[in-house]
C-alpha positions in Angstrom: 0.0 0.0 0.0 1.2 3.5 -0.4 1.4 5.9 2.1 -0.8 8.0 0.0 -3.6 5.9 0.3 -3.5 6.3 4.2 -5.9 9.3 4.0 -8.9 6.6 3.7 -8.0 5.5 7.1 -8.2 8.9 8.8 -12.0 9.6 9.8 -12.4 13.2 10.4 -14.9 13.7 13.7 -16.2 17.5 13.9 -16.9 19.0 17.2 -14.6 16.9 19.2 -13.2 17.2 21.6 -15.3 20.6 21.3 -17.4 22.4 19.4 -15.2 23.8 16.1 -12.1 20.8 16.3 -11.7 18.7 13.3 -10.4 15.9 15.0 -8.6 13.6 12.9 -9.0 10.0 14.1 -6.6 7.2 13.5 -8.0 4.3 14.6 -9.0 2.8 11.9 -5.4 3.2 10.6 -4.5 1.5 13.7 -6.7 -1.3 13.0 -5.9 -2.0 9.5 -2.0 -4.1 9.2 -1.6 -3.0 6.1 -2.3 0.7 6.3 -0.5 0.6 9.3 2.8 -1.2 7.9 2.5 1.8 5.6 2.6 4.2 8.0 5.7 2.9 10.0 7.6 2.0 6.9 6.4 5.7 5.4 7.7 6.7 9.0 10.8 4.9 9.4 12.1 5.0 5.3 14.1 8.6 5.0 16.1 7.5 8.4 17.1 4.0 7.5 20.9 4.2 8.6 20.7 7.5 9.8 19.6 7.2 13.8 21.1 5.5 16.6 17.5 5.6 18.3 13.7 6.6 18.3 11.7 8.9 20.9 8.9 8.1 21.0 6.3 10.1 23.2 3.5 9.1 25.4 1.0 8.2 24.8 -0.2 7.8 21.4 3.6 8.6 19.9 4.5 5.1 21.4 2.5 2.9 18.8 4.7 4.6 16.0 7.8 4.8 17.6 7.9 0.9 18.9 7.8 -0.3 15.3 9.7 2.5 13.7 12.8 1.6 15.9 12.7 -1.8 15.2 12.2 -1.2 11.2 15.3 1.2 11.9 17.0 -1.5 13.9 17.6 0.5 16.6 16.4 0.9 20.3 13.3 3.3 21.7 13.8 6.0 23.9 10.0 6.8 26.0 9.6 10.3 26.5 7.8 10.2 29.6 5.3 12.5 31.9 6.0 13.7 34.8 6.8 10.6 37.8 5.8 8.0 35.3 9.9 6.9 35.3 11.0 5.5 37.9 14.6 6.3 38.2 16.6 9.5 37.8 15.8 12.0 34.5 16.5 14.5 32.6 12.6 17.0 32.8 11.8 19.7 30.2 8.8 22.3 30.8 6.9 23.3 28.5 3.9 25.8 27.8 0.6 24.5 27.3 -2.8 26.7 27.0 -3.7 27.2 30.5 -0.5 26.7 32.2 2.8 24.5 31.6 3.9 20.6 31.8 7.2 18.3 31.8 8.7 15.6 29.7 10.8 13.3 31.6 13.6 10.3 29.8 16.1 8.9 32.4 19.7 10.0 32.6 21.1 6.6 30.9 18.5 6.7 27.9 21.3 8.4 25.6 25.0 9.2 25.3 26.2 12.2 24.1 26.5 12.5 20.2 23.8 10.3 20.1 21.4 10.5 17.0 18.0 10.7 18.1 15.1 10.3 15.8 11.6 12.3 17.4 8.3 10.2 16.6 4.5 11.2 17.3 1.1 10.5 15.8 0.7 14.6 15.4 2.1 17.5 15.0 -0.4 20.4 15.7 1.2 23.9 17.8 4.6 21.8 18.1 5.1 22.0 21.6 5.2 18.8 23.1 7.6 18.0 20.3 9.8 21.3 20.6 10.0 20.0 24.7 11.3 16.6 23.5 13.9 18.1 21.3 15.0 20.2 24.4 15.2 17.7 26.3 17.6 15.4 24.3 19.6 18.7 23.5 19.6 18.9 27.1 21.1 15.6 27.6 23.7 15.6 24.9 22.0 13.9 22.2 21.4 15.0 18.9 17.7 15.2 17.5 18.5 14.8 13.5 14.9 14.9 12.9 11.4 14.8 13.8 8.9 12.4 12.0 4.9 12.6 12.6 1.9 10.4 10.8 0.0 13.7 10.5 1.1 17.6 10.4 -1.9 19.7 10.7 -0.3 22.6 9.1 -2.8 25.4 9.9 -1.7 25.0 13.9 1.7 25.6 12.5 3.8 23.5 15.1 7.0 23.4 12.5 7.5 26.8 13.6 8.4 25.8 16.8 11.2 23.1 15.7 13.1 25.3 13.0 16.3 23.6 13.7 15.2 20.1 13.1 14.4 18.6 10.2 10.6 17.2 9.8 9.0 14.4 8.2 5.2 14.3 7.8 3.6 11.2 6.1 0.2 13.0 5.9 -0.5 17.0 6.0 -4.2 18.3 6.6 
């Protein structure tokens, strides 16, 4: 299948989770193997060779990132919320809305010089991913790029990751 037939998969729900969101709903992508072998292979092809691991974050980023490391042959990195991880880590705050939140990875998760690949099911204002970026900055890793199933475009989250690369499979 082509990742250009992955469209058919996404069911748009208006009003949710409020009155005037398009929300763009994955799950039948999820529950189709072969749309969703396209998607991680659509994810995983421009880095083949090119990352020494995947981020994936929680929740949603972890059903990309899981398979996408292992097409990639490499090992997966959860970015984590706040006291999910139970040993020492490296936290990032970030702006939300109506107030802020943290990312969290543990200390070991990389070495320095360490090519880190940034996975998520969407990119909408780019925040949570900018924080994960910062945060493997932060512990001497190097985000090469940052790879999403779907970039809604008008939210205009690639503004907030200018330095890294991004890869979007689908764009609404």
């Amino acid at each position: 299948m082509d990742h250009r037939d992955l469209t058919r998969f996404v069911r748009d729900i208006p009003d949710h989770p409020r009155p005037g969101v398009l929300f763009r709903d994955i799950t039948p992508l999820l529950g189709d193997a072969s749309a969703f072998a396209a998607a991680v292979d659509a994810l995983a092809e421009p880095f083949l060779d090119r990352v020494d691991a995947v981020a994936g974050i929680e929740a949603r980023g972890f059903m990309f990132a899981a398979p996408v490391a292992h097409r990639l042959g490499v090992g997966i990195v959860p970015v984590r919320k706040p006291g999910k991880l139970p040993r020492e880590t490296f936290v990032e705050a970030y702006d939300l809305e109506y107030g802020t939140d943290r990312l969290e990875i543990h200390t070991d998760a990389v070495v320095p010089g360490q090519r880190v690949l940034v996975v998520d099911d969407v990119l909408a204002t780019g925040g949570t991913a900018a924080a994960t970026v910062a945060l493997f900055e932060s512990a001497g890793a190097r985000p090469v790029a940052a790879a999403f199933l779907i970039e809604l475009t008008s939210l205009d989250g690639r503004s907030k990751l200018a330095n890294v690369p991004i890869h979007s499979v689908l764009t609404y």
